[in-house]
ROKEMI-991619 format. One record per atom (N, C-alpha, C): residue in three letters; residue number from 1; atom name; x, z, y. Coordinates in nm, 3 decimals, decimal comma, padded with zeros to 5 digits. Layout:
BEGIN
<type=Ala	seq=NUM	atom=CA	c1=X	c3=Z	c2=Y>
...
This chain:
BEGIN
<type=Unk	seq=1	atom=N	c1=-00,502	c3=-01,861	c2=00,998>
<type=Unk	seq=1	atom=CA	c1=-00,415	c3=-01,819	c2=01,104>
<type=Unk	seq=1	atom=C	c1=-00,408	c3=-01,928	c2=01,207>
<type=Unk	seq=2	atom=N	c1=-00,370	c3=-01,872	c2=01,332>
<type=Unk	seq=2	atom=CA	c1=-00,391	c3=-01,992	c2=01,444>
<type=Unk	seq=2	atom=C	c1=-00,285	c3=-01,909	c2=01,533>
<type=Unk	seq=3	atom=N	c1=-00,216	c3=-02,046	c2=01,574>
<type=Unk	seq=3	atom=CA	c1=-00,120	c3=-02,037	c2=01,685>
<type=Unk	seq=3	atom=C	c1=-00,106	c3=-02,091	c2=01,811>
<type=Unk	seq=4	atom=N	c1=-00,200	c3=-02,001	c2=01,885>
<type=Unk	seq=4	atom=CA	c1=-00,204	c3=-02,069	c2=02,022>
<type=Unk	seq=4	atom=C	c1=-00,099	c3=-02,186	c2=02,123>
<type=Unk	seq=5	atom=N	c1=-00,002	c3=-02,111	c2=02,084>
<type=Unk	seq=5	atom=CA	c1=00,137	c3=-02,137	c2=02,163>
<type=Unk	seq=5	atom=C	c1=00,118	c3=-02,311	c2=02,137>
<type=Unk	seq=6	atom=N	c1=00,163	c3=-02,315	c2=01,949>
<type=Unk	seq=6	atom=CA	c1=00,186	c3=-02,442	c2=01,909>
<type=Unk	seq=6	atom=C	c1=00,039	c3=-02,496	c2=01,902>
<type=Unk	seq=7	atom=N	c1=-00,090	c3=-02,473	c2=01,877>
<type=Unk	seq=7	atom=CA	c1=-00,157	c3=-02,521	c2=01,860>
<type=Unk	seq=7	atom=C	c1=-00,196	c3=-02,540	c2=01,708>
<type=Unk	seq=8	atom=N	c1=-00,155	c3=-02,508	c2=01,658>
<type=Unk	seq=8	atom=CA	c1=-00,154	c3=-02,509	c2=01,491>
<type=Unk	seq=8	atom=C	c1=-00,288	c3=-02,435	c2=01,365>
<type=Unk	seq=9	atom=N	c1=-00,312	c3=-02,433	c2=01,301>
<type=Unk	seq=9	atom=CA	c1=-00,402	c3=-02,361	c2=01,195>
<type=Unk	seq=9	atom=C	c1=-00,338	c3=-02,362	c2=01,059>
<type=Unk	seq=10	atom=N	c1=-00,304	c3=-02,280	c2=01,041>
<type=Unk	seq=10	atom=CA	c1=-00,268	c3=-02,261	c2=00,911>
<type=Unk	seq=10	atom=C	c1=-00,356	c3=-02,189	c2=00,780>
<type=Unk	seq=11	atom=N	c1=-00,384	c3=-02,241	c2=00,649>
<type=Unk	seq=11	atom=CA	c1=-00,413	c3=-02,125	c2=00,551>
<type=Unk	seq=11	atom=C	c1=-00,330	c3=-02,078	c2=00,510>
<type=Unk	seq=12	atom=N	c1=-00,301	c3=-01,954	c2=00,451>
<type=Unk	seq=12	atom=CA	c1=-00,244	c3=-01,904	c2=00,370>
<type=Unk	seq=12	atom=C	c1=-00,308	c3=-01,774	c2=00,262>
<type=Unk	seq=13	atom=N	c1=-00,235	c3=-01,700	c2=00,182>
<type=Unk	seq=13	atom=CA	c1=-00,250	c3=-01,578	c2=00,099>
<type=Unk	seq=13	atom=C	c1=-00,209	c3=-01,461	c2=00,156>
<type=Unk	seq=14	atom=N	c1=-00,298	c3=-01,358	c2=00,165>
<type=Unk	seq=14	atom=CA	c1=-00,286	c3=-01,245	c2=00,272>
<type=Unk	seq=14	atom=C	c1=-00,234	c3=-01,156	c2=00,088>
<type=Unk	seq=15	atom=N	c1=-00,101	c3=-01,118	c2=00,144>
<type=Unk	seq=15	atom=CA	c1=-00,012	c3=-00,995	c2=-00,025>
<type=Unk	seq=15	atom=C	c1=-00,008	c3=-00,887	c2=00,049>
<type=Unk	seq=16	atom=N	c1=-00,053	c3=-00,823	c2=00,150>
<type=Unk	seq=16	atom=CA	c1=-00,057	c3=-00,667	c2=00,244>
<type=Unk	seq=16	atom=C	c1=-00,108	c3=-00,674	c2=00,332>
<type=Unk	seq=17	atom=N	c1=-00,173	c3=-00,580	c2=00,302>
<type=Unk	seq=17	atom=CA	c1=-00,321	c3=-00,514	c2=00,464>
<type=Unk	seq=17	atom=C	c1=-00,252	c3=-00,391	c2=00,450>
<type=Unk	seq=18	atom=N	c1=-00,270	c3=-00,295	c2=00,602>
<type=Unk	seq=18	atom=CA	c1=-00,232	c3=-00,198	c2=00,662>
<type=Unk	seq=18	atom=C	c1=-00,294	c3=-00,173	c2=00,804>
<type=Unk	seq=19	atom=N	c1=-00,345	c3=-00,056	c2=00,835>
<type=Unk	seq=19	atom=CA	c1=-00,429	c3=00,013	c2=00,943>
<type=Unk	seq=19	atom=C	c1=-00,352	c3=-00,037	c2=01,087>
<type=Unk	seq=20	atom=N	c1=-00,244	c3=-00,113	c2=01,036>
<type=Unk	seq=20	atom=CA	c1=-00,125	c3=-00,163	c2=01,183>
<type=Unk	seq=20	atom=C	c1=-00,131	c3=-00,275	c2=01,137>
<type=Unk	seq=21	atom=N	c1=-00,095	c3=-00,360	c2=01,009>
<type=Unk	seq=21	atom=CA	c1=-00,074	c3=-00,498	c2=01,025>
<type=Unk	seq=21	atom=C	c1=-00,118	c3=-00,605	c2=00,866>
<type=Unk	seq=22	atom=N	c1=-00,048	c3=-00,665	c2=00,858>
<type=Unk	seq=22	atom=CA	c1=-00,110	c3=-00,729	c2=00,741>
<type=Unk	seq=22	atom=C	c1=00,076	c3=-00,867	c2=00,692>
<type=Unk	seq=23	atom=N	c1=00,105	c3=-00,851	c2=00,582>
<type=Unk	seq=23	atom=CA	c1=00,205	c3=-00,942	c2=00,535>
<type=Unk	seq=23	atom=C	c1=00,095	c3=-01,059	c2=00,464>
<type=Unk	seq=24	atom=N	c1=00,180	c3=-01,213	c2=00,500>
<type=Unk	seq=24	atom=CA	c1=00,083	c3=-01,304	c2=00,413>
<type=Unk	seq=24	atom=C	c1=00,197	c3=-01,423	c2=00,421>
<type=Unk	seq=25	atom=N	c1=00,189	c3=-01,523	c2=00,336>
<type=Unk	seq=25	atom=CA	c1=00,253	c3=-01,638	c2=00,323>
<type=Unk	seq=25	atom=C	c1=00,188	c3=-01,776	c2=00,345>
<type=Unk	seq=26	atom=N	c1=00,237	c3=-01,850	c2=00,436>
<type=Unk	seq=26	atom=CA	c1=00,219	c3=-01,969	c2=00,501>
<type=Unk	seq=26	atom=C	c1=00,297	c3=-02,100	c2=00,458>
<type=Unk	seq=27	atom=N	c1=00,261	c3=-02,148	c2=00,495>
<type=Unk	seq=27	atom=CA	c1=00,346	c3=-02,313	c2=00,513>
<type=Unk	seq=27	atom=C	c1=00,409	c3=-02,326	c2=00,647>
<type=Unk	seq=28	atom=N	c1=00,315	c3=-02,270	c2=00,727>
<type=Unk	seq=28	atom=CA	c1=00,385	c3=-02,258	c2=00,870>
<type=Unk	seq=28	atom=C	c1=00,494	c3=-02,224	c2=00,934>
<type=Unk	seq=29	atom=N	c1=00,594	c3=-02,301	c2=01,037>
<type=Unk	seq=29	atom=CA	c1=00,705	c3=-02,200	c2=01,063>
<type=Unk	seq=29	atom=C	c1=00,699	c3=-02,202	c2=01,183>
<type=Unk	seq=30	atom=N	c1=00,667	c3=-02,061	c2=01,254>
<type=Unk	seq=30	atom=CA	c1=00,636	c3=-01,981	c2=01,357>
<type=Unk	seq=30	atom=C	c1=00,713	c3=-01,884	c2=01,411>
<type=Unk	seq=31	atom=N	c1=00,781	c3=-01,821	c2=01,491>
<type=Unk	seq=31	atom=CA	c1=00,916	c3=-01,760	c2=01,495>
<type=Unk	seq=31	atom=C	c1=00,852	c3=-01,624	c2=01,527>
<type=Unk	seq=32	atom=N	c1=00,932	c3=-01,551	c2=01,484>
<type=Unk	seq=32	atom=CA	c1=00,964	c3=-01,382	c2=01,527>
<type=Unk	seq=32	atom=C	c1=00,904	c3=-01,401	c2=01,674>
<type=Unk	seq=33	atom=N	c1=00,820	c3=-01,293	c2=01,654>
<type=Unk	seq=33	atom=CA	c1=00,744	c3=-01,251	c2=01,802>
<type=Unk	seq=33	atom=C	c1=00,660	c3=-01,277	c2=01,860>
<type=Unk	seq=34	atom=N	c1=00,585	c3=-01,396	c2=01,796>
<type=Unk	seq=34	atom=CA	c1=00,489	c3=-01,522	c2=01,833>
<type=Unk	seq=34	atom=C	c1=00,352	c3=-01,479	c2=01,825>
<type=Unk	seq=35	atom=N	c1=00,252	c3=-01,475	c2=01,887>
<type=Unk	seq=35	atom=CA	c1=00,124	c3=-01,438	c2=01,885>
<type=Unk	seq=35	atom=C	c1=00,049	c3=-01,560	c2=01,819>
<type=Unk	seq=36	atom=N	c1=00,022	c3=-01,490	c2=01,721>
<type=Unk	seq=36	atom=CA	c1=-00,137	c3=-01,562	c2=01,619>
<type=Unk	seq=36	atom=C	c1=-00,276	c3=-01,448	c2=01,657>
<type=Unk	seq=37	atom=N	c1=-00,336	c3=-01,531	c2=01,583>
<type=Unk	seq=37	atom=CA	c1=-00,481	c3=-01,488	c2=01,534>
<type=Unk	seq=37	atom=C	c1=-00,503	c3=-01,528	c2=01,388>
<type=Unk	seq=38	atom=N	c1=-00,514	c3=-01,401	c2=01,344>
<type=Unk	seq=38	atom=CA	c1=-00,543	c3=-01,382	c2=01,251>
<type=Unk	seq=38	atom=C	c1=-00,696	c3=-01,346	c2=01,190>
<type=Unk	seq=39	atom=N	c1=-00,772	c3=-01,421	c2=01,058>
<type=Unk	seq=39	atom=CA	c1=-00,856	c3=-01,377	c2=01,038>
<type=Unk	seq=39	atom=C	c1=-00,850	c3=-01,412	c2=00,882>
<type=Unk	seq=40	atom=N	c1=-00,938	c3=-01,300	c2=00,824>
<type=Unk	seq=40	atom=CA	c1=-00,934	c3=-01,269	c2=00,673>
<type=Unk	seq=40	atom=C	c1=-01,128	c3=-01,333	c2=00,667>
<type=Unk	seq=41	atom=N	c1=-01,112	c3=-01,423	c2=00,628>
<type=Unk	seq=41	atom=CA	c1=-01,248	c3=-01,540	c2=00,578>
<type=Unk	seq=41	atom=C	c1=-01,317	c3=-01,375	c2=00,503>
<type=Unk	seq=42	atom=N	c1=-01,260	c3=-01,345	c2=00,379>
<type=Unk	seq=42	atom=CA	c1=-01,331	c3=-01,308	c2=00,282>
<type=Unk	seq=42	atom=C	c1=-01,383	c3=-01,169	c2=00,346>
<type=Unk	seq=43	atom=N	c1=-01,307	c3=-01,081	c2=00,438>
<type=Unk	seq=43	atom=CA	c1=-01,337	c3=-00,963	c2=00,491>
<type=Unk	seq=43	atom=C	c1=-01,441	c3=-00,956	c2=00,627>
<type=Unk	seq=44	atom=N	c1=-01,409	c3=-01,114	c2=00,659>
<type=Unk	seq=44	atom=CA	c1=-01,521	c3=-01,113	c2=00,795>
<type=Unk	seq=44	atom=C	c1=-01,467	c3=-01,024	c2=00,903>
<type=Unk	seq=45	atom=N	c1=-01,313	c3=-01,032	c2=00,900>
<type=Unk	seq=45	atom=CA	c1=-01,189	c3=-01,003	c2=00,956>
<type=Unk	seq=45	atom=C	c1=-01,128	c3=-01,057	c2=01,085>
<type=Unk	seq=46	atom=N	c1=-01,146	c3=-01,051	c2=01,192>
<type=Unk	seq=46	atom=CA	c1=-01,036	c3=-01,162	c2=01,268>
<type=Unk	seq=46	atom=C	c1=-00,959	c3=-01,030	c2=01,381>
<type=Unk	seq=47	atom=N	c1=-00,815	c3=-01,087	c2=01,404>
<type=Unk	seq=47	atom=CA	c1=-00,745	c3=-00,958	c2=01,513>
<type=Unk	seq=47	atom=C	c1=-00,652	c3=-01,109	c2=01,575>
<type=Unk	seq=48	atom=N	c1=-00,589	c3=-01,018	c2=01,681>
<type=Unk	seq=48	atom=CA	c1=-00,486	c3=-01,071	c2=01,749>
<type=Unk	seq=48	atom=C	c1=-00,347	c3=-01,037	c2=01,690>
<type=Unk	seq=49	atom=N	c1=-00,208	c3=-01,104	c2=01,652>
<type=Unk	seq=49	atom=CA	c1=-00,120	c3=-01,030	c2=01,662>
<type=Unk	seq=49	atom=C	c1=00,007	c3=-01,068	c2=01,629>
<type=Unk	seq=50	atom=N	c1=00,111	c3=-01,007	c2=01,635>
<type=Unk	seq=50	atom=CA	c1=00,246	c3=-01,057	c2=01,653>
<type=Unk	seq=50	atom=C	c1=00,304	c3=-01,066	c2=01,540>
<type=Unk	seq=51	atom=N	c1=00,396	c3=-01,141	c2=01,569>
<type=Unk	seq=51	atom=CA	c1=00,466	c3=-01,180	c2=01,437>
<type=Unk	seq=51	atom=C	c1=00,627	c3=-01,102	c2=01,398>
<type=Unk	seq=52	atom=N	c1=00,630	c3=-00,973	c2=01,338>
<type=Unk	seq=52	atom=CA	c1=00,731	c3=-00,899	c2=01,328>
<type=Unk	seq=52	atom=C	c1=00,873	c3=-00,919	c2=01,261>
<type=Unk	seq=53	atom=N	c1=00,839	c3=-00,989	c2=01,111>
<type=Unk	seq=53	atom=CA	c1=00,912	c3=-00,999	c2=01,034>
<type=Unk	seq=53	atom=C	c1=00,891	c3=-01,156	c2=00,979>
<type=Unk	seq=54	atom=N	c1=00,971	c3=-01,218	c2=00,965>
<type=Unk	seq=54	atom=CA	c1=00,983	c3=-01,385	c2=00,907>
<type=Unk	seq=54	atom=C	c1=01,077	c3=-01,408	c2=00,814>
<type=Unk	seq=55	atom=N	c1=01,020	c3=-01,457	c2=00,654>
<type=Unk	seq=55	atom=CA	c1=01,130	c3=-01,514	c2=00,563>
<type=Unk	seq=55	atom=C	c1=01,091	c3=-01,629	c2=00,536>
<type=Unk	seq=56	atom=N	c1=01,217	c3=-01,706	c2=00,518>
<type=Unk	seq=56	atom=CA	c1=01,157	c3=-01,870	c2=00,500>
<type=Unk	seq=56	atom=C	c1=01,210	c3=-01,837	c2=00,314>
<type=Unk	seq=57	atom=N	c1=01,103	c3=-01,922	c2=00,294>
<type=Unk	seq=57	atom=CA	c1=01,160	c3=-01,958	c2=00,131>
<type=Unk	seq=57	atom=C	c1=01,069	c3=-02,038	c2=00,087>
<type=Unk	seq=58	atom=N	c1=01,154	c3=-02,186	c2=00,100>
<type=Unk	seq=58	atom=CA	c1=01,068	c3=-02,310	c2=00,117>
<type=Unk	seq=58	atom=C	c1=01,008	c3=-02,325	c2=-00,025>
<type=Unk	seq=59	atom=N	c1=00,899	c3=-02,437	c2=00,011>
<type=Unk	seq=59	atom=CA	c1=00,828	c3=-02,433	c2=00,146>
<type=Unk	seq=59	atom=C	c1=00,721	c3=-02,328	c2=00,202>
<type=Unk	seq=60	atom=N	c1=00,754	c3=-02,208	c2=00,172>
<type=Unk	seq=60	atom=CA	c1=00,616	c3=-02,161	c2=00,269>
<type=Unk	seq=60	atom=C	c1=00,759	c3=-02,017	c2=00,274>
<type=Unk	seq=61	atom=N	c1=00,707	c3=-01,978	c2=00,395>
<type=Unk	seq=61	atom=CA	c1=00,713	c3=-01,834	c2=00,503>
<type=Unk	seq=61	atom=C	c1=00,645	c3=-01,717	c2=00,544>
<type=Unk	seq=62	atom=N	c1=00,716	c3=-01,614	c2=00,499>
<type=Unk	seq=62	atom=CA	c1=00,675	c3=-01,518	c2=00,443>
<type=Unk	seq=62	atom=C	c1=00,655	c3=-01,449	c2=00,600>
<type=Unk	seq=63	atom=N	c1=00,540	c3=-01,418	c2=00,654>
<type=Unk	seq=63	atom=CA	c1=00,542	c3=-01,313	c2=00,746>
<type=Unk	seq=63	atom=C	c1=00,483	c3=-01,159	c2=00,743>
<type=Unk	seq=64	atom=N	c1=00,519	c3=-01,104	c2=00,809>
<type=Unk	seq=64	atom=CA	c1=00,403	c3=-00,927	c2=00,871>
<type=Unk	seq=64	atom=C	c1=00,414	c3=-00,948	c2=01,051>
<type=Unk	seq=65	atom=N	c1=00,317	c3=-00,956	c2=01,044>
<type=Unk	seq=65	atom=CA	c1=00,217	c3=-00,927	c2=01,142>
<type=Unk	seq=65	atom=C	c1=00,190	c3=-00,814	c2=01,194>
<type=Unk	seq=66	atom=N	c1=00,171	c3=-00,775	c2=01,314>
<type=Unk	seq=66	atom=CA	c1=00,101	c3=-00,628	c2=01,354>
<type=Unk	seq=66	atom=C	c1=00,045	c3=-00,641	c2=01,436>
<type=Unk	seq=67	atom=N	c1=-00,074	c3=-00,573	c2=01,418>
<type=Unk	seq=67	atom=CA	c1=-00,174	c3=-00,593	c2=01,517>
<type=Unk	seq=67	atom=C	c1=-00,192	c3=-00,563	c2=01,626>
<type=Unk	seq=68	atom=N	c1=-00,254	c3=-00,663	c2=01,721>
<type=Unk	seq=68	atom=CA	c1=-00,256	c3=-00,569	c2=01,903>
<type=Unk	seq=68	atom=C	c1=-00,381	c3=-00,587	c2=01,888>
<type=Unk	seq=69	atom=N	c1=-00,434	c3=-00,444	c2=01,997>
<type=Unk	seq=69	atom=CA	c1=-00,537	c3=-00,453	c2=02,036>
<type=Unk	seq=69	atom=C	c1=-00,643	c3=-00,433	c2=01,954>
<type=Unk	seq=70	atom=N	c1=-00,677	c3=-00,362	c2=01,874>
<type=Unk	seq=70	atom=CA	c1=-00,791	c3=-00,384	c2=01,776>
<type=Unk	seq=70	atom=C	c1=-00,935	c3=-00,293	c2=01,851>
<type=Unk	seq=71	atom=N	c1=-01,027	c3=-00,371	c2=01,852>
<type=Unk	seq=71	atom=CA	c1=-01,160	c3=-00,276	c2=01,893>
<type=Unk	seq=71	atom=C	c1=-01,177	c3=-00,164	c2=01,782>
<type=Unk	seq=72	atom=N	c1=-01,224	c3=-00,058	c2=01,845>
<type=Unk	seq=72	atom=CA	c1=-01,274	c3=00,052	c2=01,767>
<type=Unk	seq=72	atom=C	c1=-01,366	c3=00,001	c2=01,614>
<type=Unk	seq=73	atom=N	c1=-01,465	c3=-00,110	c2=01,678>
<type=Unk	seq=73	atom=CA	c1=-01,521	c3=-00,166	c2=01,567>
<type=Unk	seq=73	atom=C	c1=-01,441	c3=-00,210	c2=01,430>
<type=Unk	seq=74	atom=N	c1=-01,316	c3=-00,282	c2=01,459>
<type=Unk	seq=74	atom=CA	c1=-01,230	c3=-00,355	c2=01,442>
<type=Unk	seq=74	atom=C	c1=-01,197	c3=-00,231	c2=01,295>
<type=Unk	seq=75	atom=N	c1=-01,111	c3=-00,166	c2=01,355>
<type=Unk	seq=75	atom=CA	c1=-01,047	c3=-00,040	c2=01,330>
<type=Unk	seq=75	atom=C	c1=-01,174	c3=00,016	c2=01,197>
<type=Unk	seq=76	atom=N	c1=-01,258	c3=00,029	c2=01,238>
<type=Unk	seq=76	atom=CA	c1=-01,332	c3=00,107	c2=01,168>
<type=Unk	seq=76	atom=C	c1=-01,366	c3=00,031	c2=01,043>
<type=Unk	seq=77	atom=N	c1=-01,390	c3=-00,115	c2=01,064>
<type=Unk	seq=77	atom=CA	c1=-01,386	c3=-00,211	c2=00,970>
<type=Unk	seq=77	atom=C	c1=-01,315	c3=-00,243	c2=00,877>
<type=Unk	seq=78	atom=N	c1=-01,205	c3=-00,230	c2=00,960>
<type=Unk	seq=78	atom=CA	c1=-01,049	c3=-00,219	c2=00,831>
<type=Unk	seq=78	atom=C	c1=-01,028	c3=-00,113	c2=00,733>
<type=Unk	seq=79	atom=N	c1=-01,050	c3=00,005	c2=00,805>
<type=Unk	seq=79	atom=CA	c1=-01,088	c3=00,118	c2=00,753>
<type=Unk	seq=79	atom=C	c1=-01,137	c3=00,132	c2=00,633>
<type=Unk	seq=80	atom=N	c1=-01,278	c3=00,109	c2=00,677>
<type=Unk	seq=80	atom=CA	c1=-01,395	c3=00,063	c2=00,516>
<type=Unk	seq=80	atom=C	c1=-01,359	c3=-00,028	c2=00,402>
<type=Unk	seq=81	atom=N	c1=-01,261	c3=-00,122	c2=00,447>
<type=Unk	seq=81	atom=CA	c1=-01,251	c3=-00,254	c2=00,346>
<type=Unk	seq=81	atom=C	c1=-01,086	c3=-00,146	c2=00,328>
<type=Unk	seq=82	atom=N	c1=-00,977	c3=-00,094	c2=00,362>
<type=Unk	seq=82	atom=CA	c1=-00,876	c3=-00,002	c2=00,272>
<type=Unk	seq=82	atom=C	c1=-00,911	c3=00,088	c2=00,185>
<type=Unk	seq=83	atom=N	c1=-01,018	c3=00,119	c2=00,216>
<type=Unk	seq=83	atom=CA	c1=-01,116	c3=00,255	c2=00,151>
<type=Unk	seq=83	atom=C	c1=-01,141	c3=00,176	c2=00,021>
<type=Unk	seq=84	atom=N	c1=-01,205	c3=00,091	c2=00,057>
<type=Unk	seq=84	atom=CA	c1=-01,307	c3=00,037	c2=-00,055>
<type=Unk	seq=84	atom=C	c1=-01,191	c3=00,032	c2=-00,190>
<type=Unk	seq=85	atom=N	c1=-01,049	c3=-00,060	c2=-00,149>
<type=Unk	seq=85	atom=CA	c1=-00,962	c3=-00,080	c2=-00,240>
<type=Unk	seq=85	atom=C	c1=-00,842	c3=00,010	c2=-00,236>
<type=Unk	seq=86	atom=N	c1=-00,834	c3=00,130	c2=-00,165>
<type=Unk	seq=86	atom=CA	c1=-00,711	c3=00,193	c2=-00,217>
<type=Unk	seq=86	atom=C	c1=-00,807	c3=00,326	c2=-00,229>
<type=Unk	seq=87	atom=N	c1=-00,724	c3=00,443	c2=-00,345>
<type=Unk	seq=87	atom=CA	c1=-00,801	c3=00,530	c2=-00,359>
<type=Unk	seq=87	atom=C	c1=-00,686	c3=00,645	c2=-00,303>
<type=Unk	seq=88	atom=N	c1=-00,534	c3=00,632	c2=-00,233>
<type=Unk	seq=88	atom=CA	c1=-00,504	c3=00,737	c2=-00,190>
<type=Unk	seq=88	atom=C	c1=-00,537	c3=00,775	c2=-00,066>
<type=Unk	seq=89	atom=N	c1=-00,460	c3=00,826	c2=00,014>
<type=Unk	seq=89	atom=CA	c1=-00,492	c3=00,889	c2=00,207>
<type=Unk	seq=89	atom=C	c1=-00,464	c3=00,740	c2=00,291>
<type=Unk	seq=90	atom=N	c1=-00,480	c3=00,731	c2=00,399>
<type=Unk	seq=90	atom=CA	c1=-00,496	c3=00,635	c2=00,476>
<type=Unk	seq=90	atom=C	c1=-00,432	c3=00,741	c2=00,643>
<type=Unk	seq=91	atom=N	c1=-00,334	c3=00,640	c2=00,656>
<type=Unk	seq=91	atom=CA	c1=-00,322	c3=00,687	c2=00,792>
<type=Unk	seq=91	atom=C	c1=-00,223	c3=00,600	c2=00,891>
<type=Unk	seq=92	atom=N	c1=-00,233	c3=00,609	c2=00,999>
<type=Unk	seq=92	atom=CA	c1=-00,177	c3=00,489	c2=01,127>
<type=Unk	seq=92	atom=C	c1=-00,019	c3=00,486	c2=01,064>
């Protein structure tokens, strides 16, 4: 994860993907509303996007994210990799 604003890079553990956003836990503390970039190494993943929801529970911070902007490619990509691991319906 990367935070333009502050300048920062963070790793963390991505615990929820969703066709809108993605929850993951950081070390980082980044406030409600804040634009990252986000990218998932293992999915060959990267989006733009905001920061919705924030819990601190030291030391690391729990966020969800939602995505702006995703290319069609993008979209379709995510798609394939929810598919791959969930076996119910999928929808926005």
């Amino acid at each position: 994860m990367e935070n333009r604003v502050y300048g920062l890079q963070a790793h963390g553990s991505l615990v929820d993907l969703s066709l809108g956003g993605a929850g993951f836990v950081v070390e980082a503390n980044w406030p409600e509303g804040g634009h990252v970039r986000l990218e998932i190494v293992e999915f060959g993943f990267e989006a733009d996007a905001i920061i919705v929801f924030r819990k601190e529970e030291t030391p690391y911070f729990h966020y969800g994210v939602q995505f702006k902007r995703l290319k069609l490619s993008e979209v379709y990509k995510l798609r394939r990799l929810l598919r791959e691991r969930h076996h119910g319906p999928l929808s926005l």
